[in-house]
N, C-alpha and C positions, 0 to 999 in steps of 0.2 A: 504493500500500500504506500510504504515511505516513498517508493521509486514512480509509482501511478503520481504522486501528488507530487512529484517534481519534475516530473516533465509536462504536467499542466500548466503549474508555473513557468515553465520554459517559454510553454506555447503562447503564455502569455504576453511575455517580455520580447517575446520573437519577434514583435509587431509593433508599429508606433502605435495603433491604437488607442493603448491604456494614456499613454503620452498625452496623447489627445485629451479623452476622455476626463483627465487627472485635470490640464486646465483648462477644461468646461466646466469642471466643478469649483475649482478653485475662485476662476471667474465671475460663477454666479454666487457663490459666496458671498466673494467681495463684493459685488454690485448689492448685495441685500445688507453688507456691512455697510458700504456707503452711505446710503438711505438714511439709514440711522444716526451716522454722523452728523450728514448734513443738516438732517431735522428734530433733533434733538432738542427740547426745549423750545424751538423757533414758532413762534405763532402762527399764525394761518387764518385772520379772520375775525382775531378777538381769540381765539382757542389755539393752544398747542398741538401742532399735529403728533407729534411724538413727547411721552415726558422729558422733561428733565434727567440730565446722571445721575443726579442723586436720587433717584427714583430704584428701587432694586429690579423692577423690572423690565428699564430700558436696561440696567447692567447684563442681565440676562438677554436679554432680546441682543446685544450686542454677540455675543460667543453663542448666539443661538442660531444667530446667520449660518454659522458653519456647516448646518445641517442643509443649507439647502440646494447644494450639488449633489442628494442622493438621485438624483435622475439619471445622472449620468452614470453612475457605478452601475443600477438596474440597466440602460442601456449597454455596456461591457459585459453584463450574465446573461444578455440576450446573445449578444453575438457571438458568445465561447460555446454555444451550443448551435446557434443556427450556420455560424459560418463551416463547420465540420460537416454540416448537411446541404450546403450551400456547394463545396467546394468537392463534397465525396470523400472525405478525408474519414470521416465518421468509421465507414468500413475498412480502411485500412488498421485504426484504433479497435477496433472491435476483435479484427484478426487476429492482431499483438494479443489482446486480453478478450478472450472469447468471453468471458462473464461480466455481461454489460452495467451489474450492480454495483461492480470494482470500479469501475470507469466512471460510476456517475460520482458514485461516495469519493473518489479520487477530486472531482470535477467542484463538488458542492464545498470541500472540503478548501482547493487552491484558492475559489473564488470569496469564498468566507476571508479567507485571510488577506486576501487582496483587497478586498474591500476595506477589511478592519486599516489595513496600509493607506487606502484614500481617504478613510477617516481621518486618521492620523497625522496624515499630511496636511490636512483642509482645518484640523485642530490648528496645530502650528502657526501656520499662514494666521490663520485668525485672531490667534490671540497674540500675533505678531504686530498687527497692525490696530486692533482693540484696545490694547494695555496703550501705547501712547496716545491713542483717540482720547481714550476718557481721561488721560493724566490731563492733557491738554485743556479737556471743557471740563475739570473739577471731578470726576465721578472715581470711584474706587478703582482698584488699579491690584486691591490684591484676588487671586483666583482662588483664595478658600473662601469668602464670603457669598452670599445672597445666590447658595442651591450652584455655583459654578462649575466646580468637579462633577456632577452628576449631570449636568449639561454639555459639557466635554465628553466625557464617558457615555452619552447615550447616543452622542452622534457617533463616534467609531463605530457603536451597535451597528445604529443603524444603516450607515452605510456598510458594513459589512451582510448584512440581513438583506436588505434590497440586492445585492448581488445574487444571493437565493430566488430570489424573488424575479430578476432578472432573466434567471438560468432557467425557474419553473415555469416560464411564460414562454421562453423562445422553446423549448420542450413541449411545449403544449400547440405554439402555433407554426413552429418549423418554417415560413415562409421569414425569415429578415425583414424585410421591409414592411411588412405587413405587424411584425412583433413588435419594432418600434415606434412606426403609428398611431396602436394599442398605447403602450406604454406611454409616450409623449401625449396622447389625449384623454389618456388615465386622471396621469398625477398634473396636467395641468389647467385641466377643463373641467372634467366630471368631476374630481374631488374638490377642487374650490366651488361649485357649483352646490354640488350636496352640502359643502358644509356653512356654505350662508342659508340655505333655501333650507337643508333639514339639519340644522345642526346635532340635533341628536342621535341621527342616523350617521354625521361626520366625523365624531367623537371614535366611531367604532372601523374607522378604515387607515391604513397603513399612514397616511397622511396626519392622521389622527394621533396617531399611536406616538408618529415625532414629536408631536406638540406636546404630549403630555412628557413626554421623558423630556425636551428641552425646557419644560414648563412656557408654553408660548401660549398666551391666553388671548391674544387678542394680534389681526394682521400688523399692527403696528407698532408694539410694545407698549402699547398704553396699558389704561388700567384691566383693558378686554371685554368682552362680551361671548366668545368662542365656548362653545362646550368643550371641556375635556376632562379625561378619567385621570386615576391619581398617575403619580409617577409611575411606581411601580405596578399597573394595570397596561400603563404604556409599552414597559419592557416584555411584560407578558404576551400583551396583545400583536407586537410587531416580533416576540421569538413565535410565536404561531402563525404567522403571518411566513413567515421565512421558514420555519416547519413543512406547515402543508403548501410552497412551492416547492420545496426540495420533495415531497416528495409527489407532487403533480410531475416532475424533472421524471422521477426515478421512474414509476408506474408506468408514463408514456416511451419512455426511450427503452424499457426492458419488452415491452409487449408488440410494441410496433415494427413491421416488415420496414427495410433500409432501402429507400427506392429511391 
């Protein structure tokens, strides 16, 4: 299994993709750190669009950004599955290890980790550019305060989870382009749509699940209005969520003829 789960890794790194992929996320990151920079405290009307730093939860909303290149990792667990079926390569893999359940647990296993690695990068980046943001407009600046560690810690989660999640989806719809369409009109249409329109129904989808493990209660780090479950309901909710795509992955790629 040691030697399945390093040459997945291989396959990974063999490609710019992830390269890619890495600053897309990073990117969007940033652009959602920005935001908050910029409008922090700043009025808008008579009203603050965003609170103030000294607010503990624009602090949070600040390292909370980090979470939001999980798009991109789910897009990398789509295409480590679809482009093997894309390209034929799949049967060749199969050949080497006739037991396709080695192959997947090899597969769910490199891209977990990968994942947890673009979390960890997008942490960094983040709180690279956050710690002088707020030293700058007044707000705290140390990262054991106001829930930070567990807001850090749940974005590696979850970008590592969405890679599951990524890999159970391109497994289920084997066409690439079609998996990311899904995916890209998922998390950026349908679930912002459900969870202004039915926020109680929003609370309970992967989207949902970030919020509560980064504690984000509201789109703009204000005081909120957002439904969400507790924290650790969040972590629950999104290791089930990465569960049963891992194993939507496993079921479809052991059962299915290779055409």
């Amino acid at each position: 299994m040691i030697n399945l789960v390093r040459a997945e890794l291989l396959k990974i790194r063999s490609t710019r993709m992830w390269i890619g992929m890495l600053a897309l996320s990073l990117g969007f990151s940033l652009m959602g750190l920005a935001v908050y920079v910029a409008l922090a405290g700043v009025e808008m009307d008579g009203d603050m669009a965003i609170a103030p730093v000294t607010e503990p939860s624009t602090v949070r909303a600040f390292y909370a950004s980090a979470s939001g290149g999980v798009l991109f990792m789910m897009i990398l667990g789509i295409m480590g599955i679809t482009t093997e079926y894309r390209h034929q390569t799949i049967s060749g893999t199969f050949l080497v290890t006739p037991v396709r359940g080695r192959v997947l647990a090899a597969k769910l296993i490199s891209y977990f980790l990968f994942g947890a690695g673009f979390g960890l990068a997008t942490v960094l980046v983040t709180v690279a550019v956050a710690l002088p943001a707020l030293a700058i407009k007044g707000g705290s600046t140390s990262l054991l305060d106001h829930d930070v560690p567990l807001i850090l810690g749940g974005t590696v989660l979850a970008m590592a989870l969405y890679a599951l999640v990524g890999l159970g989806l391109g497994a289920l719809i084997r066409n690439q382009i079609a998996a990311i369409i899904v995916a890209v009109g998922w998390v950026q249409l349908v679930e912002g749509i459900l969870t202004v329109a039915l926020p109680e129904v929003g609370q309970w989808l992967p989207a949902g699940a970030v919020r509560a493990i980064t504690l984000t209660t509201s789109a703009f780090g204000g005081s909120g209005g957002l439904d969400t479950l507790p924290a650790w309901g969040g972590v629950l909710l999104l290791v089930g969520y990465g569960l049963a795509f891992a194993a939507v992955a496993t079921v479809t790629t052991v059962r299915r003829d290779i055409t």
